[in-house]
Backbone as CSV, one residue per row, in Angstrom:
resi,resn,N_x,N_y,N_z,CA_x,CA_y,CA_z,C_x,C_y,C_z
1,UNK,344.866,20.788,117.555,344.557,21.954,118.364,345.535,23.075,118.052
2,UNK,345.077,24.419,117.627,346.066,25.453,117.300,345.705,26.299,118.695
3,UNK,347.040,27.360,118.894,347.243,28.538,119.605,346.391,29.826,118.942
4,UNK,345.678,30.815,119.203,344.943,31.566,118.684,345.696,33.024,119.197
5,UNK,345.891,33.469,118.607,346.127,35.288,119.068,344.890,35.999,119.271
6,UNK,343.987,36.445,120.101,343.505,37.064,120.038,343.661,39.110,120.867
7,UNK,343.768,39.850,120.393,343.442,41.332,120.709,342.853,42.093,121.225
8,UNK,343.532,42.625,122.170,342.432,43.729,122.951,343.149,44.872,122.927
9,UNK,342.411,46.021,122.271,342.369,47.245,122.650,341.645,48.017,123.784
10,UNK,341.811,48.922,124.770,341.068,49.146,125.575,340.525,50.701,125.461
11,UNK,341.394,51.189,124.598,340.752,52.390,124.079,340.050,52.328,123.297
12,UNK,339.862,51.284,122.578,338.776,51.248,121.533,337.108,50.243,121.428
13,UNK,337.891,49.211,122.348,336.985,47.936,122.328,335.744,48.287,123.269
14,UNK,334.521,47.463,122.440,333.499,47.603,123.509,333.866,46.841,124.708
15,UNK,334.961,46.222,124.754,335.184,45.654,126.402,335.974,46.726,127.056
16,UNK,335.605,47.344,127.697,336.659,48.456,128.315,337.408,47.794,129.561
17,UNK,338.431,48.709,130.489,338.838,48.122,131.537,338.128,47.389,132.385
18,UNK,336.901,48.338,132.897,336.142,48.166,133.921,335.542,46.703,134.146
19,UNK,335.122,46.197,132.208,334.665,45.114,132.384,335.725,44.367,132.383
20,UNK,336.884,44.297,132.354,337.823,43.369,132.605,338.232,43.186,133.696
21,UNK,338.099,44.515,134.865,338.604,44.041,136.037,337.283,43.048,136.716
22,UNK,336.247,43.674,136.327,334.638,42.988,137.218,335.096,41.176,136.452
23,UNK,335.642,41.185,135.337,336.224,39.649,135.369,337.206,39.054,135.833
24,UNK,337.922,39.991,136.488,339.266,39.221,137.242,338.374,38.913,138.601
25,UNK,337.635,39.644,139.229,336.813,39.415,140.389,335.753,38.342,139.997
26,UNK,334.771,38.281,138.889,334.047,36.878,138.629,334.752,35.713,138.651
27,UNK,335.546,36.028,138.044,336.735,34.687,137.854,337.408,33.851,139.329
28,UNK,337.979,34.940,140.054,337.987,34.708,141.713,336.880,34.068,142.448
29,UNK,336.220,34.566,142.145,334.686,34.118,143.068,333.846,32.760,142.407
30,UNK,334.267,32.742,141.360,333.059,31.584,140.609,334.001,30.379,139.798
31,UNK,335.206,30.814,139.355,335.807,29.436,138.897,335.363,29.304,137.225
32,UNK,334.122,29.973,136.831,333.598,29.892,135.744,333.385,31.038,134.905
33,UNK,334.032,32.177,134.708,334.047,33.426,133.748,334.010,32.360,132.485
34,UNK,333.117,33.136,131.400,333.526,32.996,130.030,332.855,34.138,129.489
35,UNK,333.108,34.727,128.313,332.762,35.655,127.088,333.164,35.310,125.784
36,UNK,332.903,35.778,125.144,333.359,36.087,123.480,333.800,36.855,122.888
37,UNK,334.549,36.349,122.184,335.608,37.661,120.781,335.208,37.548,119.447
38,UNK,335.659,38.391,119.129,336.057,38.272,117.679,337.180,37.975,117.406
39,UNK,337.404,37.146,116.004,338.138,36.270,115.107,337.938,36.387,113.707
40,UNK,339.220,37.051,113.132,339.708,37.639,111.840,339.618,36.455,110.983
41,UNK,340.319,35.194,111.485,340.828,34.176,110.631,339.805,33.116,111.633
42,UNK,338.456,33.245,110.793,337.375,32.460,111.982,337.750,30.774,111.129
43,UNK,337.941,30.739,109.710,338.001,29.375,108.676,339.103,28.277,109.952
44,UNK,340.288,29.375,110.529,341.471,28.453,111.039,341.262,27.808,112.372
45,UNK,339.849,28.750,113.166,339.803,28.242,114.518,338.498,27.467,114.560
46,UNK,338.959,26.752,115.969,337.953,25.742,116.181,337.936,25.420,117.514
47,UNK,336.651,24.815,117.748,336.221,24.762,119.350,337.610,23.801,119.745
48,UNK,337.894,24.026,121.268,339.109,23.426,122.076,340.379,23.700,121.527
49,UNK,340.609,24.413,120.484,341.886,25.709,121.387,342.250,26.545,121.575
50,UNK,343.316,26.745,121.889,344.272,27.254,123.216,344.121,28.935,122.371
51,UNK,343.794,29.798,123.851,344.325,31.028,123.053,344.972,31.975,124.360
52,UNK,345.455,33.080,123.780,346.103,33.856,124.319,345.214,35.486,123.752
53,UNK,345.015,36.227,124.924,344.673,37.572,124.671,346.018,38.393,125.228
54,UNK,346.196,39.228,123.991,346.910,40.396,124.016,346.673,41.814,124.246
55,UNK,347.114,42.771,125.308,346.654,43.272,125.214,347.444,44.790,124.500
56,UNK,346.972,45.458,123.466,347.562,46.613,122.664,347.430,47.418,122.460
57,UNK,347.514,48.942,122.050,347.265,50.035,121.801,348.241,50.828,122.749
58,UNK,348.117,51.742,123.790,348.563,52.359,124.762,348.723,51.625,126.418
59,UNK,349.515,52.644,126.601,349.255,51.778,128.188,350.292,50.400,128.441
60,UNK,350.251,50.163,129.452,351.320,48.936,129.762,350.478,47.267,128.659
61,UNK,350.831,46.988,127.976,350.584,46.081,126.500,351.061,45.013,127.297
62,UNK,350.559,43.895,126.749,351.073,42.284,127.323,350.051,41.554,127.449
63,UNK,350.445,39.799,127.905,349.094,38.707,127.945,348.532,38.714,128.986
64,UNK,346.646,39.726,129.100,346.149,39.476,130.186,345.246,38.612,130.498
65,UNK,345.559,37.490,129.364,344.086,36.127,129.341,345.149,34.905,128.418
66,UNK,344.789,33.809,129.394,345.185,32.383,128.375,344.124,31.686,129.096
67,UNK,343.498,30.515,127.625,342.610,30.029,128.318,341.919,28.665,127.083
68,UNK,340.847,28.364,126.817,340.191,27.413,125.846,339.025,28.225,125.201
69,UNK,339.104,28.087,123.917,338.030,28.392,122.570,336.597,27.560,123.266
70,UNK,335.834,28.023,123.420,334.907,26.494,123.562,333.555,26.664,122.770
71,UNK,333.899,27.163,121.811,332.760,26.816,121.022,333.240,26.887,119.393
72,UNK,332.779,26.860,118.313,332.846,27.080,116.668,332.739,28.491,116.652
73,UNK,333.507,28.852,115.509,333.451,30.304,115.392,331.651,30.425,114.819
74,UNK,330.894,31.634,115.222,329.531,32.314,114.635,329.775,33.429,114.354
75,UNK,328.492,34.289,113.595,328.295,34.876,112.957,327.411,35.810,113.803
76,UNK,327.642,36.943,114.211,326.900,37.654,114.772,327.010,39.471,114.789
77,UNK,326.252,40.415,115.054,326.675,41.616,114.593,327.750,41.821,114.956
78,UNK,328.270,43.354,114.564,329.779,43.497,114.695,329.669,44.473,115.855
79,UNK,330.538,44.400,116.318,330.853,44.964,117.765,330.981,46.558,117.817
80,UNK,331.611,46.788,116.643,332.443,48.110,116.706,330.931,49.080,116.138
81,UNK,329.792,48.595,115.488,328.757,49.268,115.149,328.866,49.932,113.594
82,UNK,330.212,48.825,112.856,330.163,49.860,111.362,329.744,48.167,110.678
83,UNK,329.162,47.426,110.909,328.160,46.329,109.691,328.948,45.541,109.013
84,UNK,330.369,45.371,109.658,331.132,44.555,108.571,330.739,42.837,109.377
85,UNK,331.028,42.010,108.312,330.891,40.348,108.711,331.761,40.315,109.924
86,UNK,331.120,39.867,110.793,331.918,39.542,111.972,331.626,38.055,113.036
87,UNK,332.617,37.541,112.903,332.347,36.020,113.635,333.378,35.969,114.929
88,UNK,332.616,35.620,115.484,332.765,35.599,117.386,332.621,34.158,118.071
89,UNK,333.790,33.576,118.808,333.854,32.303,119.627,333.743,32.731,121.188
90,UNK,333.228,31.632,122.145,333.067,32.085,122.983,334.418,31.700,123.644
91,UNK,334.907,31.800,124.519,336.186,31.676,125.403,335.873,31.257,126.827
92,UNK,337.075,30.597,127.840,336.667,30.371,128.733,338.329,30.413,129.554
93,UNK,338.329,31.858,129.938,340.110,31.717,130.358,340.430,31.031,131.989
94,UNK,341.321,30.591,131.785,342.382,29.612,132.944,342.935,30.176,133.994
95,UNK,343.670,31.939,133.384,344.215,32.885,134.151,344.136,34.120,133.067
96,UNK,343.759,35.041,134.569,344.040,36.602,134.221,344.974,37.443,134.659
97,UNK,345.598,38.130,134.267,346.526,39.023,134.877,346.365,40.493,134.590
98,UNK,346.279,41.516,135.513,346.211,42.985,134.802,347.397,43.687,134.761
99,UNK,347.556,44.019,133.929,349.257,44.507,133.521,349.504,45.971,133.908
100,UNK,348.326,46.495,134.677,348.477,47.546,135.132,349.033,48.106,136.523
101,UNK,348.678,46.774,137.631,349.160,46.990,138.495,350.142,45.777,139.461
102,UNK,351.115,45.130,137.933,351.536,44.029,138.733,352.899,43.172,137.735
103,UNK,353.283,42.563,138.069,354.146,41.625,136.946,353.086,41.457,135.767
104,UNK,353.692,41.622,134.540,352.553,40.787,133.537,354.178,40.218,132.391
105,UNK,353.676,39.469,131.217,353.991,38.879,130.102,354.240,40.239,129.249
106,UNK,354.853,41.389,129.025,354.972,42.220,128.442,354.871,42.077,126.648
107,UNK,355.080,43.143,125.846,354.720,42.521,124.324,355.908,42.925,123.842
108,UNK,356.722,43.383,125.184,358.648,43.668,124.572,359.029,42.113,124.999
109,UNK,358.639,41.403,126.260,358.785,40.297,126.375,358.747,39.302,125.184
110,UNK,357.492,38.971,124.530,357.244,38.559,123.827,358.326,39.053,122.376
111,UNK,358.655,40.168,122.289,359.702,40.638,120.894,360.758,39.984,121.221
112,UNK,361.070,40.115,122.373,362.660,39.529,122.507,362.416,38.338,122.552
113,UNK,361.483,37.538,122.750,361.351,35.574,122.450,361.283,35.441,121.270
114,UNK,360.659,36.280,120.727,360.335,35.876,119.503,360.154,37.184,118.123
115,UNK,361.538,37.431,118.027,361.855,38.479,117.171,361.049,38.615,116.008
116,UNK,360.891,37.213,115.521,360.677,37.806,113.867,358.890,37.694,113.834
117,UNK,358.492,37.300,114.602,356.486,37.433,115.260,356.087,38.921,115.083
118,UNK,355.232,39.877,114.689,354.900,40.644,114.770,353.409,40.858,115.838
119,UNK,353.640,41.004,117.337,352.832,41.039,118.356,352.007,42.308,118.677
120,UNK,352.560,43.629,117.664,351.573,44.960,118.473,350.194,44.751,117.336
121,UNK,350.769,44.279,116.016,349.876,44.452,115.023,348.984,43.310,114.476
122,UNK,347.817,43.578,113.584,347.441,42.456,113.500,345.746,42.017,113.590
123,UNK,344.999,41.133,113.071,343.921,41.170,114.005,343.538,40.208,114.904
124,UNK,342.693,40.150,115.484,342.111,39.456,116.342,341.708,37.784,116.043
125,UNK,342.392,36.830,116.452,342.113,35.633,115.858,342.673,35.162,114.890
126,UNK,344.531,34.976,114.937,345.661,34.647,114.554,345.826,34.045,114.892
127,UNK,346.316,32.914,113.634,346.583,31.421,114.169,348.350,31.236,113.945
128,UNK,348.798,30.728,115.232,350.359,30.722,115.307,350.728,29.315,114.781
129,UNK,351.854,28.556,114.457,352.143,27.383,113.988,352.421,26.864,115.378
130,UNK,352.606,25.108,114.896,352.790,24.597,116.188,354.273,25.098,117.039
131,UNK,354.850,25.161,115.886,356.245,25.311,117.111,355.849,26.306,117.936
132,UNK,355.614,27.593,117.050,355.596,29.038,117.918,354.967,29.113,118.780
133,UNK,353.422,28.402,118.689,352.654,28.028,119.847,352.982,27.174,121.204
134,UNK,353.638,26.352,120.965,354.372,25.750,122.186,355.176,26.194,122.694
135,UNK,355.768,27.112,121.750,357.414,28.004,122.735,356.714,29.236,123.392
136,UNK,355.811,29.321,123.337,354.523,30.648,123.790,353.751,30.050,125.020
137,UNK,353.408,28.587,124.976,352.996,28.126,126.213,353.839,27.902,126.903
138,UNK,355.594,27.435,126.980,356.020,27.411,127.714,356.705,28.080,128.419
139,UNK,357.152,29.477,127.721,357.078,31.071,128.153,355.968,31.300,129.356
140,UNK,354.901,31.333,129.004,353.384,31.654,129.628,353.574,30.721,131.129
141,UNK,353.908,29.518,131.225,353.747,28.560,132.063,355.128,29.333,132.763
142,UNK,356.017,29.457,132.604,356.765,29.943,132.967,356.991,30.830,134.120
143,UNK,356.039,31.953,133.509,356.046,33.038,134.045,354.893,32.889,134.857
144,UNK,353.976,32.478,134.736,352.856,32.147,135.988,353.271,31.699,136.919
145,UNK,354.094,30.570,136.654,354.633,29.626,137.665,355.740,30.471,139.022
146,UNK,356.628,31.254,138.095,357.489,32.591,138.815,356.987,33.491,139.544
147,UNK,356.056,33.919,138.841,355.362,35.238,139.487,353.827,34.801,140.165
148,UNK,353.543,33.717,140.192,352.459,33.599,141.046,351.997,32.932,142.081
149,UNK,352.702,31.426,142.019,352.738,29.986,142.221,353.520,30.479,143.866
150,UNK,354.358,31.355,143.842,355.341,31.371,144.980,354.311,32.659,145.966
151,UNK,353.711,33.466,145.361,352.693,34.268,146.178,352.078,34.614,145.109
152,UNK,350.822,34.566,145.521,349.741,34.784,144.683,349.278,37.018,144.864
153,UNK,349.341,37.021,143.830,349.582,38.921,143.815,348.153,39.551,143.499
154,UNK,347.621,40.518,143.290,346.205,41.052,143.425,346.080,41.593,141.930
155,UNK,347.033,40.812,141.492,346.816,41.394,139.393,346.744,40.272,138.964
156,UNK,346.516,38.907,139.616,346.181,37.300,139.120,344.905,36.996,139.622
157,UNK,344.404,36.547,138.455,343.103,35.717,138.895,343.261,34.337,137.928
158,UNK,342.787,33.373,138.436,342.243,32.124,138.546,340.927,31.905,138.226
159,UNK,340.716,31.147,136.800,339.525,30.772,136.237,339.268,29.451,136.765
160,UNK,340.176,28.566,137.625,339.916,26.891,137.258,340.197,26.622,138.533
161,UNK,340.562,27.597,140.040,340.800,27.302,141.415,340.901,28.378,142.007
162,UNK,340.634,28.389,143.386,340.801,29.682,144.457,342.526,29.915,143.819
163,UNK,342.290,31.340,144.015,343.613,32.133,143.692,344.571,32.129,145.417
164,UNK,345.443,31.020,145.221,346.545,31.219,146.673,347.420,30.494,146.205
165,UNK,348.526,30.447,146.973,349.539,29.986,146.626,349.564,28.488,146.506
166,UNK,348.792,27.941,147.341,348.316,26.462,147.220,347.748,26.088,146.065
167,UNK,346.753,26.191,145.647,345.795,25.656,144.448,346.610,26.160,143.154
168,UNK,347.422,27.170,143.046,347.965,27.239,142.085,348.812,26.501,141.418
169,UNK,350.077,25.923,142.081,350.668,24.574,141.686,350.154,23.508,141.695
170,UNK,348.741,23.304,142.212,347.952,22.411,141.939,347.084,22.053,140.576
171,UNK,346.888,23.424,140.123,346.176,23.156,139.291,347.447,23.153,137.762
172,UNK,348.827,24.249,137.959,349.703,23.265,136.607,349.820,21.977,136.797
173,UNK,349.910,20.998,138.197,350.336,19.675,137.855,349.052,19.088,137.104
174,UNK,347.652,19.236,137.354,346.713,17.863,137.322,346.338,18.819,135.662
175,UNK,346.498,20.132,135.601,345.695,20.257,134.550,346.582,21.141,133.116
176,UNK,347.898,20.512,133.271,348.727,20.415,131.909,348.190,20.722,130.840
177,UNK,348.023,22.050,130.103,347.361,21.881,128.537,348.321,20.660,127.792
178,UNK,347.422,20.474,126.683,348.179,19.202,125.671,349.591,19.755,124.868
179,UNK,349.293,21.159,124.596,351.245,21.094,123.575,352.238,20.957,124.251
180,UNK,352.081,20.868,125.624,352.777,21.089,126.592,353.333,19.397,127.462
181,UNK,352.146,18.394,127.087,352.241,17.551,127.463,352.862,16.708,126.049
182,UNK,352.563,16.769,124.797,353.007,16.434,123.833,354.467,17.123,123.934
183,UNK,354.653,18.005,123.682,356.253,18.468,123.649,357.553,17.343,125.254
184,UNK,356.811,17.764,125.751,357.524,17.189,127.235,357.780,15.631,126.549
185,UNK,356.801,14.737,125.960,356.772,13.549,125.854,357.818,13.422,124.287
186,UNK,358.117,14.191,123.535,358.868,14.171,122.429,360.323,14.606,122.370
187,UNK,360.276,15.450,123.490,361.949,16.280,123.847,362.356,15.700,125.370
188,UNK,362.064,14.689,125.837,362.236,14.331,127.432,363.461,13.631,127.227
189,UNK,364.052,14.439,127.863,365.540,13.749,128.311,366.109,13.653,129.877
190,UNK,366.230,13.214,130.355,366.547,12.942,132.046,367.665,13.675,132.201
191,UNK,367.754,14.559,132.818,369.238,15.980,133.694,368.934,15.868,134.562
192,UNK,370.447,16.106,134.893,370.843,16.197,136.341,371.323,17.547,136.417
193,UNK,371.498,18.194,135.829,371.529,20.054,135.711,370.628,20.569,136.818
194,UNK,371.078,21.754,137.519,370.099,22.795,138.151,368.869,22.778,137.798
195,UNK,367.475,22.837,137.828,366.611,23.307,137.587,366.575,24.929,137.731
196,UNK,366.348,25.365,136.211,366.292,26.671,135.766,365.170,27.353,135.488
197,UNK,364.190,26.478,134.927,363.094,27.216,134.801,361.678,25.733,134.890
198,UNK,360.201,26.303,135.205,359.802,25.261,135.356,359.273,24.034,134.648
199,UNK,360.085,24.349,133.134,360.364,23.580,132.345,360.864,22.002,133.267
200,UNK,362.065,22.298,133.717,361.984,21.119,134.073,361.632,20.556,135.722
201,UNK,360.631,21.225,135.677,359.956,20.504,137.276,358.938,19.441,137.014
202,UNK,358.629,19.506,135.442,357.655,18.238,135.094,358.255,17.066,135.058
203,UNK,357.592,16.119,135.245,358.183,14.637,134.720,357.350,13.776,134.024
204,UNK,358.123,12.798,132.816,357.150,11.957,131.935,357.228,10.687,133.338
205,UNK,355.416,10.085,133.592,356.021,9.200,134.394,354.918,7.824,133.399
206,UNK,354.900,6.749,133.766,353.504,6.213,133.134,352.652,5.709,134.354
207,UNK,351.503,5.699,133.351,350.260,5.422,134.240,350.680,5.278,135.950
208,UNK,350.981,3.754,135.450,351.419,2.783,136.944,352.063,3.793,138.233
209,UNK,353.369,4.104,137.855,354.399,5.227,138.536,353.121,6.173,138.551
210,UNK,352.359,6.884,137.792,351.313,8.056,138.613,350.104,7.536,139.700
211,UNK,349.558,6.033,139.955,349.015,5.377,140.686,350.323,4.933,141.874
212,UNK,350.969,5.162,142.086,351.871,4.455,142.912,352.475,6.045,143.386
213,UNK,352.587,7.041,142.901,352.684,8.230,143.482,351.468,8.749,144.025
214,UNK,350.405,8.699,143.635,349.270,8.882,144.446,348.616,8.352,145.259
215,UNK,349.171,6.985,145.465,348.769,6.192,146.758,349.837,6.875,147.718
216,UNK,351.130,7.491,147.518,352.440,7.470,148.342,352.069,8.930,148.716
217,UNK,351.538,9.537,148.459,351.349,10.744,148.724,349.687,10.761,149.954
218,UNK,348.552,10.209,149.461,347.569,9.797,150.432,348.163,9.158,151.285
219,UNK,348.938,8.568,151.367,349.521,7.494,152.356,350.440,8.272,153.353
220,UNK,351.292,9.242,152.801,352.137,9.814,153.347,351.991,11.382,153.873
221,UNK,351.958,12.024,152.799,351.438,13.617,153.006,349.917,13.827,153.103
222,UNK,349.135,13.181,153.561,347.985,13.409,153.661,347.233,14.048,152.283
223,UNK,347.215,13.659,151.213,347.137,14.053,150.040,347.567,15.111,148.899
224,UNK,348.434,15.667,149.849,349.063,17.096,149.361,350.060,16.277,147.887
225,UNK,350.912,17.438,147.484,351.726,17.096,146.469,353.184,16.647,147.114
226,UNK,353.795,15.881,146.205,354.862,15.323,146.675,355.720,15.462,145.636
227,UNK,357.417,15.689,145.921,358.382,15.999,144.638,358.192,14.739,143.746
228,UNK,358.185,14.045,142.827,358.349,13.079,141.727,359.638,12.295,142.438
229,UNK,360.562,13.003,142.790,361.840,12.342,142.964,361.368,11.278,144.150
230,UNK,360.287,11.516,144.775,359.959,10.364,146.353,359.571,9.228,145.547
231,UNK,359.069,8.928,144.174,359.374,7.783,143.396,360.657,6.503,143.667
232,UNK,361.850,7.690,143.928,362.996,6.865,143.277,363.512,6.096,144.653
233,UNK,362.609,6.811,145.954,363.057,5.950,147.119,362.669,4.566,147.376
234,UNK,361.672,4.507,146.591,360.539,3.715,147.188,361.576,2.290,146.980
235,UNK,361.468,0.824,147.600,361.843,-0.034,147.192,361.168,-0.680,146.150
236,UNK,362.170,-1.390,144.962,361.494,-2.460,144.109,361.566,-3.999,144.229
C-alpha cells in the first residue's frame, strides 16, 4: 500500500471551494462522501491506498483531505477541457479540514518536517516512499488528534463517524490505518517518559489482552473506552 499526494488548486480546479465546503457538510451528515481525481503517476497507484490532498496555489495552502483510493486508476476525459490523457481514481476521505477558517496541517508545516520534499509543486498523484509516507501519517494523526479529538471545531469533518468529541477518539482507536499499525509493531519499545505526542498513546497488545480489555471495559465502563494501562491491574 503506497501514500499518494494528490493536489488541489482552487483557483483553477473544476472543484471549486463551494464544492468542497457542500462536502465537509455531506461528509457530516452521511458518513459516506466519495469523488474522484486525477493522477499524474496513475502506473504507481492502486485501489486501497492511503492518500493525502493538498491544498495549493494562493490562499491559506495545507492538508484538507486524508482518506482511501478505492478504486484502479481509469481513463476518462480531462477535466481542465484541453484533451490531454487523463486518468482519475475515485477516493473516499476519513477527514476534512478547511484551512480557511480553522487550525489546518499547513504546507510550511509540512517544509519544516520534511525539508528536502518539495510540497507547493508538482502533480497530482505522487507517490511518496514508505518511510516518508509513514512520517506523514504520523504527523497527520497527530495533529487531528490535538486539534480535534479534545473539541471538535467547525473546519473538521468526519467521513467514518458523527463529528464530536466522542466518536472521534473512537474512531483513531478501532480504525488505525496499516503504516501506522505496521510501524508501531516494528519500532515498539515500552517508556515510561511523559507522553508527548499521540504517538505514544497507542499500545501493541495481542489478540487475547484486546478480548480481555473489551470484556473489562463492557463489564466496567459500560462500553466506553478505557486507558490500556487498566490491563496492568487486573489480577493474573
Amino acid at each position: 500500500m503506497s501514500v499518494v499526494i494528490l493536489r488541489w488548486n482552487p483557483e483553477i480546479s473544476s472543484y471549486g471551494m463551494n464544492r468542497f465546503k457542500n462536502a465537509m457538510e455531506e461528509a457530516r451528515n452521511t458518513q459516506n462522501y466519495m469523488l474522484n481525481w486525477s493522477v499524474w503517476e496513475h502506473e504507481k497507484v492502486h485501489c486501497g491506498d492511503r492518500f493525502f490532498m493538498l491544498r495549493v496555489g494562493k490562499g491559506k495552502t495545507g492538508v484538507v483531505m486524508s482518506g482511501r483510493i478505492v478504486s484502479d486508476p481509469y481513463h476518462d476525459e480531462d477535466w481542465s477541457g484541453k484533451g490531454r490523457m487523463t486518468y482519475y481514481v475515485n477516493i473516499q476521505p476519513d477527514f476534512l479540514v478547511d484551512t480557511e477558517c480553522g487550525a489546518h496541517l499547513s504546507i510550511r508545516d509540512l517544509e519544516k518536517a520534511f525539508p528536502r520534499y518539495v510540497w507547493k509543486e508538482g502533480h497530482s498523484g505522487m507517490v511518496l516512499n514508505d518511510s516518508l509516507g509513514t512520517k506523514l501519517e504520523w504527523l497527520w494523526v497527530n495533529f487531528l488528534y490535538n486539534a480535534f479529538c479534545v473539541s471538535a471545531k467547525r473546519n473538521f469533518a468526519s467521513n467514518l463517524c458523527e463529528t464530536n468529541t466522542e466518536s472521534a477518539p473512537k474512531t483513531y482507536h478501532y480504525s488505525m490505518v496499516v503504516p501506522l499499525q505496521l510501524d508501531l509493531v516494528k519500532n515498539f519499545f515500552p517508556s515510561k517518559r511523559p507522553v508527548k505526542n499521540v504517538r505514544q498513546n497507542f499500545h501493541c497488545i495481542c489478540a487475547n489482552c484486546r478480548n480481555i480489555y473489551n470484556d473489562l471495559r463492557n463489564d466496567t465502563n459500560g462500553g466506553e473506552l478505557l486507558p490500556f494501562e487498566s490491563l496492568a491491574k487486573l489480577k493474573r
